[in-house]
LOMI-84682 format. One record per residue (C-alpha): x, y, z. Coordinates in pm, whole numbers, plus 50000, padded with zeros to 5 digits. Last residue first. Layout:
REM LOMI-84682
{site {X Y Z}},
...
REM end
This chain:
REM LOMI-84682
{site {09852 27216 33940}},
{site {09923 26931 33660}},
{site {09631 26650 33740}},
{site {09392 26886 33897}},
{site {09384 27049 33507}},
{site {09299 26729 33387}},
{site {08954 26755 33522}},
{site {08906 27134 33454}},
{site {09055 27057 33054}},
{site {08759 26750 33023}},
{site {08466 26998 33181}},
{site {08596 27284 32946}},
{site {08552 27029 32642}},
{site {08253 26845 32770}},
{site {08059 27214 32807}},
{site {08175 27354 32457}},
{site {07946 27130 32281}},
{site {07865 27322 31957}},
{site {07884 27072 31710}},
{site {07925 26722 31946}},
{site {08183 26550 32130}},
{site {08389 26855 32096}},
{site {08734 26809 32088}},
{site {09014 26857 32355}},
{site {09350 26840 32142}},
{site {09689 26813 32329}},
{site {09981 26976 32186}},
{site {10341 26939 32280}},
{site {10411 26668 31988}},
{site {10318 26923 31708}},
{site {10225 26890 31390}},
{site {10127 26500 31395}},
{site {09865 26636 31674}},
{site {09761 26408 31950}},
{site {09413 26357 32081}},
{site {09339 26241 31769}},
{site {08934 26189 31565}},
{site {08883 26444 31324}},
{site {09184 26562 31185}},
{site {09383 26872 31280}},
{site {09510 26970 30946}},
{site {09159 26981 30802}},
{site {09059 27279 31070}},
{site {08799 27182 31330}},
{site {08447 26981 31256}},
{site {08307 26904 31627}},
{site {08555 27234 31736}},
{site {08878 27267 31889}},
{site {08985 27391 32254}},
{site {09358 27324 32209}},
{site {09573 27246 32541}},
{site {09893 27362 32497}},
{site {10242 27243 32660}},
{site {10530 27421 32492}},
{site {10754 27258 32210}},
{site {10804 27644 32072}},
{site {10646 27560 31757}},
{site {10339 27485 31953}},
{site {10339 27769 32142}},
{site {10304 27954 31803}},
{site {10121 27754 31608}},
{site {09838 27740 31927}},
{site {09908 28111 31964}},
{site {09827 28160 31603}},
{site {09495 28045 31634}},
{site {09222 27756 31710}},
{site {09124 27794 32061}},
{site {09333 27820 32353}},
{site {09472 27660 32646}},
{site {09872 27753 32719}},
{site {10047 27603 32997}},
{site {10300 27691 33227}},
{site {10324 28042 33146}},
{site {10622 28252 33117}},
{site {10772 28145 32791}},
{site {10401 28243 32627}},
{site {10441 28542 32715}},
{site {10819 28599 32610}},
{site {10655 28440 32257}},
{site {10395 28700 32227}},
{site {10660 28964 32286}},
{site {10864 28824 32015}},
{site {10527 28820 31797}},
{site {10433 29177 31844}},
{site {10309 29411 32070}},
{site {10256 29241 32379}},
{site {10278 29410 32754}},
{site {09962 29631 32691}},
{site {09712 29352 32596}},
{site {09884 29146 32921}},
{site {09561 29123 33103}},
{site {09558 28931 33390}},
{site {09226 28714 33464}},
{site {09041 28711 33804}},
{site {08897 29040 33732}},
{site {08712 28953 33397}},
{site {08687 29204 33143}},
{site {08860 28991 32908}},
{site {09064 29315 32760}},
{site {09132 29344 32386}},
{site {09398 29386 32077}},
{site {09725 29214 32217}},
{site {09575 28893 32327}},
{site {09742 28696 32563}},
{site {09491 28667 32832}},
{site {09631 28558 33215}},
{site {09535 28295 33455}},
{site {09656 28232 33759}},
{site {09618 27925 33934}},
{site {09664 27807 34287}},
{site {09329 27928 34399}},
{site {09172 27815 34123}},
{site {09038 27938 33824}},
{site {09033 27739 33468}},
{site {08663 27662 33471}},
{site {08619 28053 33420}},
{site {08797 28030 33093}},
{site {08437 27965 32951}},
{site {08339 28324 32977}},
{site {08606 28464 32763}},
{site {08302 28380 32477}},
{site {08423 28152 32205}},
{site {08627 28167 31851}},
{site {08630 27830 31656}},
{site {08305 27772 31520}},
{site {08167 28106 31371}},
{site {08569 28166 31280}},
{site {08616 27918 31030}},
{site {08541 28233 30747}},
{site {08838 28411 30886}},
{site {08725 28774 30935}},
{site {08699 28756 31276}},
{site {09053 28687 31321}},
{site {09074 28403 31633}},
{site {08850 28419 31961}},
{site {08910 28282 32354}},
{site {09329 28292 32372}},
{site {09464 28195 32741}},
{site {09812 28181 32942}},
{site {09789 27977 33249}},
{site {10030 27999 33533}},
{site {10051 27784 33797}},
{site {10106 28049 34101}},
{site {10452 28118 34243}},
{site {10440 28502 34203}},
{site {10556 28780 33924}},
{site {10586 28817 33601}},
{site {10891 28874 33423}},
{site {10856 28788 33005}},
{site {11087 28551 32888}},
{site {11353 28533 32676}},
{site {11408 28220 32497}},
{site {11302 28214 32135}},
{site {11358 27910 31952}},
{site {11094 27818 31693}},
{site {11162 27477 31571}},
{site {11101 27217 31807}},
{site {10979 26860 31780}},
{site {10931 26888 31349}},
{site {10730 26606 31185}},
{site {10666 26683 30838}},
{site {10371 26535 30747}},
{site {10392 26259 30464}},
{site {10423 26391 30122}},
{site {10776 26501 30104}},
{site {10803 26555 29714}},
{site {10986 26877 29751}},
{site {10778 27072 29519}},
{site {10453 26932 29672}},
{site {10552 26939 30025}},
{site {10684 27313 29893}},
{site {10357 27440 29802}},
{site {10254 27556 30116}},
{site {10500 27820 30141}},
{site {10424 27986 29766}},
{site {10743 27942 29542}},
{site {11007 28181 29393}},
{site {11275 28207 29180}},
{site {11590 28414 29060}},
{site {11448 28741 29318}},
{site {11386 29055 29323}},
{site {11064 29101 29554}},
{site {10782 29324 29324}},
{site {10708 29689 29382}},
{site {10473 29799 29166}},
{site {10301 29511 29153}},
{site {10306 29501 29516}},
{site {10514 29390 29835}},
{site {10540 29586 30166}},
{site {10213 29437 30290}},
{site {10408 29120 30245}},
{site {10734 29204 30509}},
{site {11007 29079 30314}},
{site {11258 28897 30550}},
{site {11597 28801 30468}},
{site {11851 28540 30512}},
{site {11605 28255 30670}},
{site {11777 27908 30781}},
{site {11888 28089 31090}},
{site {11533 28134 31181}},
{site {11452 28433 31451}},
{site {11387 28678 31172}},
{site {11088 28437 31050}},
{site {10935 28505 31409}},
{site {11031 28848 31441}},
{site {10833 28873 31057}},
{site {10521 28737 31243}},
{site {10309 29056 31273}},
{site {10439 29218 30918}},
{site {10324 28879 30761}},
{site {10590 28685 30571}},
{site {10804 28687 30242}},
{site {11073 28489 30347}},
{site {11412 28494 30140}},
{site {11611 28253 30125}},
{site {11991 28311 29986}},
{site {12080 27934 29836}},
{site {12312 27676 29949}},
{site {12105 27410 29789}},
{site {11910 27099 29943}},
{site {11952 27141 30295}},
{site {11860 27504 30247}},
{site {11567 27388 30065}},
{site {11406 27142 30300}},
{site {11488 27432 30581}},
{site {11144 27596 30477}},
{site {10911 27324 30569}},
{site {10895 27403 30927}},
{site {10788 27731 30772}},
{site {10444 27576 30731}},
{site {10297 27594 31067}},
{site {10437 27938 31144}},
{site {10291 28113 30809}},
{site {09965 27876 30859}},
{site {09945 28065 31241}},
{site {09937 28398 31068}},
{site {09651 28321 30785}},
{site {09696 28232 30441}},
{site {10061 28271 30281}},
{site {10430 28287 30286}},
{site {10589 28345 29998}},
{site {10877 28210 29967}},
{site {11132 28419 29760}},
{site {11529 28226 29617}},
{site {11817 28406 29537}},
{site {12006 28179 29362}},
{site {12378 27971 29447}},
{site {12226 27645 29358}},
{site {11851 27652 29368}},
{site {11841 27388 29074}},
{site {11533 27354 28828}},
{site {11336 27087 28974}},
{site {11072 27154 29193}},
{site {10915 27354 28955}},
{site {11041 27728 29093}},
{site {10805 27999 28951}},
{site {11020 28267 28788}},
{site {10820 28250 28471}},
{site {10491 28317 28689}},
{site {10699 28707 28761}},
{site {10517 28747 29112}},
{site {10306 28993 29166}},
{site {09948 28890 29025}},
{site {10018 28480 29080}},
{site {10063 28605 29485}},
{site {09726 28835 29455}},
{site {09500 28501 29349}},
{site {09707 28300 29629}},
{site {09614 28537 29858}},
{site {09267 28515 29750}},
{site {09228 28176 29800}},
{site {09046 27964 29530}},
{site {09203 27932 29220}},
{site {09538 27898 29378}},
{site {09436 27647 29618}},
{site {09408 27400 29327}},
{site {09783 27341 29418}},
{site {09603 27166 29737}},
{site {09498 26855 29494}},
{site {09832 26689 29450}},
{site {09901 26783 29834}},
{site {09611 26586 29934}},
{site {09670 26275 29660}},
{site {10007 26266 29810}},
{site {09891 26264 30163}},
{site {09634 26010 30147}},
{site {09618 25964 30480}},
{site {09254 25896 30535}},
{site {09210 26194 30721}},
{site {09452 26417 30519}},
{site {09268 26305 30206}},
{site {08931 26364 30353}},
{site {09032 26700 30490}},
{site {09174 26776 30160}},
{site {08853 26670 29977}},
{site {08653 26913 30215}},
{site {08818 27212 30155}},
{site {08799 27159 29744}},
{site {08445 27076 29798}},
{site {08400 27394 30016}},
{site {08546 27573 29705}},
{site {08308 27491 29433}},
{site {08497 27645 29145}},
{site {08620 27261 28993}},
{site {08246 27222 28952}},
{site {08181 26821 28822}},
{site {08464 26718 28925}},
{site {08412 26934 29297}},
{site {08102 26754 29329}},
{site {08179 26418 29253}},
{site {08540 26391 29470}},
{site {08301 26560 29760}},
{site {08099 26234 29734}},
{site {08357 26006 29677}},
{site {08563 26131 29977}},
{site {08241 26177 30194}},
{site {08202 25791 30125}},
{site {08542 25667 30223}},
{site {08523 25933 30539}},
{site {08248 25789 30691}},
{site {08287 26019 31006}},
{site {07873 26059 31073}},
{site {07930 26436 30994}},
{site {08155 26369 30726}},
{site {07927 26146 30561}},
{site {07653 26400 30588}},
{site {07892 26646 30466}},
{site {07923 26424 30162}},
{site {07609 26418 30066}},
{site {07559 26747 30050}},
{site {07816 26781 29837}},
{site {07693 26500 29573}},
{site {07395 26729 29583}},
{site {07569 27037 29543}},
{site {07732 26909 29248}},
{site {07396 26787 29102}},
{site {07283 27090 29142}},
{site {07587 27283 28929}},
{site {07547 27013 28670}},
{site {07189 27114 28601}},
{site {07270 27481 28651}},
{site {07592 27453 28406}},
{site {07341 27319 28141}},
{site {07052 27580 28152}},
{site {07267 27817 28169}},
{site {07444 27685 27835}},
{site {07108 27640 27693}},
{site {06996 27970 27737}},
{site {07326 28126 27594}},
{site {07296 27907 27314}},
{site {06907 28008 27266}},
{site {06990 28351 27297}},
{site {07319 28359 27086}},
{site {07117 28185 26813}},
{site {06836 28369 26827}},
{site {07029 28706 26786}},
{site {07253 28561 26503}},
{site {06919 28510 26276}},
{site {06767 28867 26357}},
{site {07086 29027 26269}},
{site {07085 28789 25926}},
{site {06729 28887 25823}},
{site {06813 28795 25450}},
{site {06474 28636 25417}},
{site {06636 28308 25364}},
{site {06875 28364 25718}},
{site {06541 28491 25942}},
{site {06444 28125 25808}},
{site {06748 27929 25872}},
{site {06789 28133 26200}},
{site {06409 27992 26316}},
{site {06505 27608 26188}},
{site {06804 27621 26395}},
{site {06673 27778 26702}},
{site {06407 27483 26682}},
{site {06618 27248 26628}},
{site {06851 27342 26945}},
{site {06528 27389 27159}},
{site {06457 27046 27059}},
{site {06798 26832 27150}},
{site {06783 27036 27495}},
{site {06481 26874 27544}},
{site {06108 27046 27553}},
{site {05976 27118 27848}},
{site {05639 26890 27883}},
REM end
């Protein structure tokens, strides 16, 4: 039989007492750190499988939707190891599920130890200059930092004007290069700091600072912020006939680990043709390759562009990316192709979004059941065209 934990310690013990009487002290200090640093493996292993049992566990909760159980599970795992980041991911979908917002926003500071971005914001920014939600913003100049992925930077800066109603403070957003025409479109924004511009070397000035989706926390405004309209850009882009007009988005950032699930082949779009439809692709980095479908790749470089596109269409159906934030934003119709398990803040079981009132979500019934959602969007689609 192994011998307990209790046993390998008394051994060690007796073996360094001995090495110690024959004046063998090297020897003596060399067991020791062995047998401590075997026992210390051995100890974080034991609680690092029971973790991924209890995790386990609750993904088969969250499969079947029993969210009360995958919350105690996942709740389990990640106590046991705080590092386990798909626990930490999977107790804020429970939380936002069950509407536990306070509890979710409590635990999403732990975001810091997880995401990357978050890792490199702590690097730059002064950590004394850190705003704690209570410290007055009176007359300061004030740095968001806007994180995670391009549609989270439009998502979250509804939250933004919380602080200008609060203190007449210069704002300053520290955003993405790609959506900085966005953040320049907000009159609640003074300046933008494009990110990539920002380093150690080259920090933002600033009296205090605060990452983006941190400020439900900071401000205490736990339940969703509910926003109709808040990106208003109204040019449009010119194209031309009377057709309904359909502007499309098949596959997100590759490198986004969510991406497996969200992003599909151009293919499915076909459902979406019609004689009194046209249907163009709004991505600015590739063709569809599809003759029925306009390309406007060369027609949008940037977000304003993006926005004129989206302006022209009379209804957006995508997958899970910036284009749904973005049309969103805008208050214009989009249908959402999302997957059996999508993104937390999209819930599990809604039609409707609490982000966005113009958004309809088609779910799969199933993981990996594209066919019901593109069958669901044709037969709704004879109901607007």
């Amino acid at each position: 039989m192994p011998k307990s934990p209790r046993e390998i310690i008394s051994t060690a013990l007796q073996t360094c007492i001995k090495f110690h009487e024959e004046a063998e002290y090297e020897s003596a200090e060399v067991v020791l750190r062995q047998t401590l640093r075997a026992f210390q493996q051995s100890y974080y292993t034991e609680k690092d499988e029971i973790a991924q049992e209890h995790h386990e566990k609750g993904m088969y909760a969250l499969a079947s939707r029993e969210m009360e159980k995958a919350l105690t599970h996942f709740s389990k795992a990640y106590e046991l190891k705080p590092d386990l980041r798909s626990a930490f991911i999977n107790l804020i979908y429970c939380y936002f599920e069950l509407k536990k917002f306070k509890n979710m926003w409590e635990l999403y500071e732990d975001r810091t130890i997880h995401f990357d971005q978050l890792i490199a914001y702590k690097k730059i920014f002064d950590p004394k200059k850190k705003w704690n939600g209570k410290d007055s913003l009176e007359g300061k100049k004030v740095a968001v930092f806007c994180e995670q992925g391009l549609g989270d930077q439009i998502n979250f800066s509804r939250y933004i004007p919380l602080i200008k109603e609060k203190y007449n403070c210069h704002l300053i957003a520290n955003c993405a290069a790609a959506v900085a025409p966005i953040f320049n479109s907000f009159d609640f924004v003074d300046e933008v700091i494009i990110k990539e511009n920002v380093t150690t070397d080259c920090p933002i000035p600033c009296d205090y600072h605060m990452p983006q989706m941190s400020l439900s926390y900071l401000l205490q405004h736990w339940q969703p912020l509910e926003v109709e309209k808040y990106v208003f850009i109204e040019e449009k882009m010119a194209l031309p006939g009377n057709k309904f007009k359909i502007g499309i988005i098949w596959k997100g950032n590759p490198r986004s680990e969510n991406d497996p699930t969200r992003s599909i082949s151009v293919n499915w779009f076909r459902q979406l043709f019609d004689k009194n439809t046209q249907v163009y692709s709004l991505h600015n980095s590739e063709n569809s390759h599809i003759d029925e479908i306009i390309d406007l790749k060369d027609n949008i470089n940037d977000f304003q562009d993006l926005a004129e596109a989206v302006n022209a269409m009379d209804l957006i159906v995508t997958v899970d990316t910036a284009l749904l934030h973005l049309a969103g934003a805008m208050n214009k119709p989009v249908w959402a192709a999302i997957p059996y398990v999508p993104d937390w803040r999209w819930g599990l079981n809604r039609e409707e979004t609490v982000w966005y009132p113009s958004v309809r979500l088609f779910r799969q019934e199933y993981p990996g059941d594209w066919d019901s959602v593109f069958e669901r969007i044709k037969s709704q689609l004879q109901h607007l065209r």
